[in-house]
C-alpha positions as CSV (number, residue, x, y, z in Angstrom):
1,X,41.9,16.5,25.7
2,X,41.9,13.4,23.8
3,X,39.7,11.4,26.5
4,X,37.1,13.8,26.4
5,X,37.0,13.6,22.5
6,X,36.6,10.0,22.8
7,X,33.8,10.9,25.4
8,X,31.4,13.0,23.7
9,X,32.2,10.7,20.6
10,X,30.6,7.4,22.5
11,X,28.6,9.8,24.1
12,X,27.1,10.9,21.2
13,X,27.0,7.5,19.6
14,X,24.9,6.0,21.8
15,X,22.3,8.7,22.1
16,X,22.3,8.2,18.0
17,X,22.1,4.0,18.7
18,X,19.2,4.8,21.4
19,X,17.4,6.8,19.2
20,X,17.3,4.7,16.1
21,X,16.5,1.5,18.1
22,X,13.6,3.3,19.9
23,X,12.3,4.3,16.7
24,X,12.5,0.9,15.1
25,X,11.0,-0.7,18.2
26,X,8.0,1.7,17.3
27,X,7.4,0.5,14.3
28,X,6.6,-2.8,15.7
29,X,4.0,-1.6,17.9
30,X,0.1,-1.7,17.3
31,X,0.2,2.2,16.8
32,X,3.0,2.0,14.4
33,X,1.7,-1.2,12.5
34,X,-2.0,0.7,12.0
35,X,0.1,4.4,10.8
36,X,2.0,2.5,8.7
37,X,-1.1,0.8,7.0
38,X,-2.7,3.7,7.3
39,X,-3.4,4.3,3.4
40,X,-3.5,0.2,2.1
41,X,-7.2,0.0,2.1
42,X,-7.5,3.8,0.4
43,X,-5.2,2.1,-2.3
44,X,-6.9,-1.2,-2.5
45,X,-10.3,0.0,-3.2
46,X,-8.9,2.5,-5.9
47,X,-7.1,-0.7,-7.4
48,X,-10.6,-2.8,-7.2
49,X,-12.6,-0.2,-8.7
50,X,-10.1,0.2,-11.5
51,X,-10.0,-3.4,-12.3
52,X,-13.8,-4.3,-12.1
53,X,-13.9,-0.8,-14.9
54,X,-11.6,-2.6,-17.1
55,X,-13.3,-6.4,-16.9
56,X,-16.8,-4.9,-17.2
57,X,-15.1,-2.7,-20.7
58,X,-13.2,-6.2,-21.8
59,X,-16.7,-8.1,-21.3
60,X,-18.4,-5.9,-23.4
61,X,-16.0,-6.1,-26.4
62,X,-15.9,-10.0,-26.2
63,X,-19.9,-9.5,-26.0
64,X,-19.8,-7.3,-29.3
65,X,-16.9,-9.7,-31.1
66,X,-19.4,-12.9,-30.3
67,X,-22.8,-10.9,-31.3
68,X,-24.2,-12.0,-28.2
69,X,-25.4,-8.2,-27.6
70,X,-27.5,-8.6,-30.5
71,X,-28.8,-11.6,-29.1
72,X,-29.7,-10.2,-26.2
73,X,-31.9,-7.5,-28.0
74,X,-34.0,-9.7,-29.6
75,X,-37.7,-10.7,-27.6
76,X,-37.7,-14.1,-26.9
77,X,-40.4,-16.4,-29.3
C-alpha cells in the first residue's frame, strides 16, 4: 500500500512538473511573446496622448506667465 502511495505521488508530481515547464516554455515562443504584448502599444499611445495634453496645457501657461500670447496678437508693423 505504501509503494503505490509513493507512486501516484511521483506520478502526480511529474505530470504537475510537465505541465508547468510546458507552459513556461510557451511563454518563450513567438505566439506567447506577441499575447503577452498584446495590449503595450494600446497603453503606449494612451500614455503619449496624455503627455503631449499636459505639455501643450504647461506651454500655454508659461506662454500666458511670459505675455508672449499677447504678443502674438498683435499685427506685425
Amino acid at each position: 500500500m505504501r509503494r503505490l502511495f509513493y507512486v501516484a505521488l511521483g506520478a502526480t508530481a511529474g505530470v504537475l512538473l510537465v505541465r508547468r515547464v510546458t507552459e513556461a516554455a510557451n511563454k518563450w515562443t513567438p505566439e506567447g511573446i506577441a499575447r503577452q504584448a498584446g495590449g503595450v502599444g494600446d497603453r503606449v499611445s494612451v500614455w503619449w496622448a496624455e503627455v503631449q495634453h499636459h505639455a501643450a496645457e504647461r506651454e500655454a501657461e508659461l506662454r500666458d506667465a511670459l505675455g508672449l500670447n499677447a504678443a502674438d496678437a498683435e499685427p506685425d508693423r
